[in-house]
ChimeraX commands (.cxc) that place a marker at each C-alpha (Angstrom):
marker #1 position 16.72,-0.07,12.65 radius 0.5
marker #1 position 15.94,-3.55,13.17 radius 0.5
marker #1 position 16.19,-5.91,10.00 radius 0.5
marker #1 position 13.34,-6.36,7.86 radius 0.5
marker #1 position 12.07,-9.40,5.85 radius 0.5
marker #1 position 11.20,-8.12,2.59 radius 0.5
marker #1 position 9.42,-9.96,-0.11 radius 0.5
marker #1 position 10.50,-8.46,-3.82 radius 0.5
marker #1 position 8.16,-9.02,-6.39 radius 0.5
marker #1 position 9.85,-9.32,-9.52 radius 0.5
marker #1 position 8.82,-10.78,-13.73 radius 0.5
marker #1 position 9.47,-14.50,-13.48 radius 0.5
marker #1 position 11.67,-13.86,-15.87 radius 0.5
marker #1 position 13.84,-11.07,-14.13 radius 0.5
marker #1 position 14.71,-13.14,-10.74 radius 0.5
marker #1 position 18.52,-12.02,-10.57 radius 0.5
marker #1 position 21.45,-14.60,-9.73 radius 0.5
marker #1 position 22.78,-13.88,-6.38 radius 0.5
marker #1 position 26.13,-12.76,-7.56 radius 0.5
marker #1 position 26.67,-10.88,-10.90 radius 0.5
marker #1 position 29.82,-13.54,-11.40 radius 0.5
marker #1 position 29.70,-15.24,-14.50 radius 0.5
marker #1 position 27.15,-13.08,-15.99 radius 0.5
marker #1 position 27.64,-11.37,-19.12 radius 0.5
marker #1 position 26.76,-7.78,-19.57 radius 0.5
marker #1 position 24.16,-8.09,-21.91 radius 0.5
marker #1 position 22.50,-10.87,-19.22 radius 0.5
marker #1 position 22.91,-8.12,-16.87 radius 0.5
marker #1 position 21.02,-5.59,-18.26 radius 0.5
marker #1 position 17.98,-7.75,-18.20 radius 0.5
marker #1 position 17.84,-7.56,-14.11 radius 0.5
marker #1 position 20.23,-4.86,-13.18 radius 0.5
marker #1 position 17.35,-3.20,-11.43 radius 0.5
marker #1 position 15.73,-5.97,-9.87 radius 0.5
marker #1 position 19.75,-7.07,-8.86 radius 0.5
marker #1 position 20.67,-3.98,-7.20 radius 0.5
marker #1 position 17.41,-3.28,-5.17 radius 0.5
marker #1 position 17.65,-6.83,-3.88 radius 0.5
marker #1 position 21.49,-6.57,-3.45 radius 0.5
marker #1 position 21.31,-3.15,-1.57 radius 0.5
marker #1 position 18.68,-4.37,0.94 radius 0.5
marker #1 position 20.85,-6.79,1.65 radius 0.5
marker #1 position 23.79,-5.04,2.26 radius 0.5
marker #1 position 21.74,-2.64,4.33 radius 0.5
marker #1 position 20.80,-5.93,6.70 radius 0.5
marker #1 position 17.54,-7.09,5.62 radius 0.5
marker #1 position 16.47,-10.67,4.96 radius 0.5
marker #1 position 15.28,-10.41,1.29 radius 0.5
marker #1 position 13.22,-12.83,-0.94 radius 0.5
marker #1 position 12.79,-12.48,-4.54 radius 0.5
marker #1 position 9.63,-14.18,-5.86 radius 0.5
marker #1 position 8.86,-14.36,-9.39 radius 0.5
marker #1 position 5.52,-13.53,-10.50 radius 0.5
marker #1 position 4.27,-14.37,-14.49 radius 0.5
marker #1 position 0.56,-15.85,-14.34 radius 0.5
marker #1 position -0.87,-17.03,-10.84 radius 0.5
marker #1 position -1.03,-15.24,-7.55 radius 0.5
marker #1 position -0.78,-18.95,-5.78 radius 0.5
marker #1 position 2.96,-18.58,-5.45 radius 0.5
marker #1 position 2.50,-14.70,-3.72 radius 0.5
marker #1 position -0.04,-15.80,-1.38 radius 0.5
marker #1 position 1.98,-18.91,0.30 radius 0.5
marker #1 position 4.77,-16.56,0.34 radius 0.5
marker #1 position 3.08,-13.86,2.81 radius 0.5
marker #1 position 1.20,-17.04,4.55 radius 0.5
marker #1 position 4.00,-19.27,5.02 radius 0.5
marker #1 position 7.31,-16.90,5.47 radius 0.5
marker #1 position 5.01,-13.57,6.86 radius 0.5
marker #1 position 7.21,-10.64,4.92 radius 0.5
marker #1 position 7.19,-7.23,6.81 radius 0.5
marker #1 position 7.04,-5.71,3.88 radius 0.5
marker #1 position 6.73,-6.32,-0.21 radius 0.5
marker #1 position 9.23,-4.32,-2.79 radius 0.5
marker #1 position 6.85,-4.25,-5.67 radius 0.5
marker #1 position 8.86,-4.11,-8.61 radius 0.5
marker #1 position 6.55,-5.79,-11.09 radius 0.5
marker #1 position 4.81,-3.43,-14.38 radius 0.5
marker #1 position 2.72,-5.82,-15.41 radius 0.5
marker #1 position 0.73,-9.65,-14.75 radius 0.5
marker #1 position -0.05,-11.82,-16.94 radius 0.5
marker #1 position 1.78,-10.14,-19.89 radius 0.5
marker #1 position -0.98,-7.09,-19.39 radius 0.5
marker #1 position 0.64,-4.02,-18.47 radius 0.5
marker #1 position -3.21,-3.10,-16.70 radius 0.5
marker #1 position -3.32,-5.88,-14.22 radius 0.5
marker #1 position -0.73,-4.52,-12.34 radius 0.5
marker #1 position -2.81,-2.54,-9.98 radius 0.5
marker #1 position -4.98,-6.07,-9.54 radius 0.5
marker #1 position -1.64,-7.57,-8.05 radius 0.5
marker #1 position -1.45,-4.46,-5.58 radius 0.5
marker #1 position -5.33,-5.00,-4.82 radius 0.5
marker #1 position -4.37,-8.66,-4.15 radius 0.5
marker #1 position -1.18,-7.39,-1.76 radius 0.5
marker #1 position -4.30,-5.00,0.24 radius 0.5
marker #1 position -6.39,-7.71,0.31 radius 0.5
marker #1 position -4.04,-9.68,2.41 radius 0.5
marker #1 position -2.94,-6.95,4.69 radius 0.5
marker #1 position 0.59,-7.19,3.37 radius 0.5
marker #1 position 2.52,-4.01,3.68 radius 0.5
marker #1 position 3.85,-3.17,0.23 radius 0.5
marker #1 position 5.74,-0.08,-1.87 radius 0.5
marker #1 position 4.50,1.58,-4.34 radius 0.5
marker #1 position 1.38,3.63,-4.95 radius 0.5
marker #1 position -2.65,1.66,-3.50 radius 0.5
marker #1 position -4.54,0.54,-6.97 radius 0.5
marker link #1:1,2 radius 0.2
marker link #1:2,3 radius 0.2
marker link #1:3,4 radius 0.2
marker link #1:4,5 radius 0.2
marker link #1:5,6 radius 0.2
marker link #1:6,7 radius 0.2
marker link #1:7,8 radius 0.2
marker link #1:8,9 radius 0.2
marker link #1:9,10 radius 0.2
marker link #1:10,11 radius 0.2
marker link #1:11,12 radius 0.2
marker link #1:12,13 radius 0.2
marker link #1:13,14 radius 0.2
marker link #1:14,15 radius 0.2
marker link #1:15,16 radius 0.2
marker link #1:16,17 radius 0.2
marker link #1:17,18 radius 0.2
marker link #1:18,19 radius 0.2
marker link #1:19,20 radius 0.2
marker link #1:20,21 radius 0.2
marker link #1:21,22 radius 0.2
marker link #1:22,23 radius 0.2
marker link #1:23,24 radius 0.2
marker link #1:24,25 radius 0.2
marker link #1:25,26 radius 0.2
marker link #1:26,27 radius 0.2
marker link #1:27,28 radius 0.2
marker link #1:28,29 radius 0.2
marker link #1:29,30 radius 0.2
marker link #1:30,31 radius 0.2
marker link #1:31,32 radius 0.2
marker link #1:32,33 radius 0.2
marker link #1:33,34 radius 0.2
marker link #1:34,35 radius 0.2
marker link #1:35,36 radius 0.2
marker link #1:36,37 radius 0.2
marker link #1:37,38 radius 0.2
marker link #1:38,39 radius 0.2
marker link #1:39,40 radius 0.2
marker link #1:40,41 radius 0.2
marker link #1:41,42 radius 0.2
marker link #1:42,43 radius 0.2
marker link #1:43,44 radius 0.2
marker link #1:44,45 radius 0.2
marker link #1:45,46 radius 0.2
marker link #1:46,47 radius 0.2
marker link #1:47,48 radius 0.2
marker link #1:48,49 radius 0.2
marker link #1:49,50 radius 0.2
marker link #1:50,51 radius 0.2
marker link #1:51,52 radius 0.2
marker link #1:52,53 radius 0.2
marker link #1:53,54 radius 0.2
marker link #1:54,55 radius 0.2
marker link #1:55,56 radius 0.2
marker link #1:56,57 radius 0.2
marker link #1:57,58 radius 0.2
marker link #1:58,59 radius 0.2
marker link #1:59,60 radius 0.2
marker link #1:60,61 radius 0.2
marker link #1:61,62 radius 0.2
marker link #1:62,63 radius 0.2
marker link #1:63,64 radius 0.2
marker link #1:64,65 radius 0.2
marker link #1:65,66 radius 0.2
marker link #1:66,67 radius 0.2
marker link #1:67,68 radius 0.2
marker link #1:68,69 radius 0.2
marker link #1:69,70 radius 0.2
marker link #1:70,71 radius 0.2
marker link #1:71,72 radius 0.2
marker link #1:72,73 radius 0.2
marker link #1:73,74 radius 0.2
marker link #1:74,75 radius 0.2
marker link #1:75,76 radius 0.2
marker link #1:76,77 radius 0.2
marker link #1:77,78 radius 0.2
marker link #1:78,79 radius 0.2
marker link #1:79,80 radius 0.2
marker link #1:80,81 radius 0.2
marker link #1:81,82 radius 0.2
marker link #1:82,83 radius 0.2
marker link #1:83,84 radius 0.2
marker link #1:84,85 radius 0.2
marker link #1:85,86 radius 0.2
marker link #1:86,87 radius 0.2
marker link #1:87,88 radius 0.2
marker link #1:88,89 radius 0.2
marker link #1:89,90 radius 0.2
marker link #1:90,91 radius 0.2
marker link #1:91,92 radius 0.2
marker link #1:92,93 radius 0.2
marker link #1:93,94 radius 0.2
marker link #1:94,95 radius 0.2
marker link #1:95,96 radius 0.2
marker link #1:96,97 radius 0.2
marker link #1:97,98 radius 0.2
marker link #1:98,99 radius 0.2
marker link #1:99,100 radius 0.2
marker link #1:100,101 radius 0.2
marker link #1:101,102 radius 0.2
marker link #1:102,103 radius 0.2
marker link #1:103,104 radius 0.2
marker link #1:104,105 radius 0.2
view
């Protein structure tokens, strides 16, 4: 299987150092999920970018524009702090013809 480059959408607040070095366990358990799918893509040969999302879709968009992801690990559960406008960031990832995971809106 060829490499992929995969965009991972993760809280602003939840973008995981890339080593777990340093880190206390308590830091850890903040990102551990967001750390291990990101570290496990890796290590399966993929070219994977984080991107952390809070408030504005700006960020998202250049992202697919300018670096053209084959496909988007959507690990975010909410936008905006509104657990409901998730599926509007999925509707945004369709609107762009970006490949993503995860269920359509």
């Amino acid at each position: 299987m060829k490499p992929l480059r995969v965009l991972v959408l993760v809280h602003s607040t939840l973008v995981p150092p890339n080593s777990l070095e340093g880190s206390t366990e308590k830091q850890i358990e903040e990102w551990r999920t967001e750390y291990d799918v990101i570290s496990h893509l890796r290590a399966a040969g993929h070219d994977v970018r984080p991107l952390g999302i809070s408030d504005s879709l700006s960020e998202l968009r250049a992202a697919i524009v300018d670096w053209r992801p084959d496909i988007t690990f959507n690990l975010l559960e909410e936008f905006d702090g509104i657990v409901t406008y998730d599926q509007h960031v999925v509707a945004f990832l369709e609107l762009m013809r970006q490949p993503y995971t995860g269920c359509n809106p």
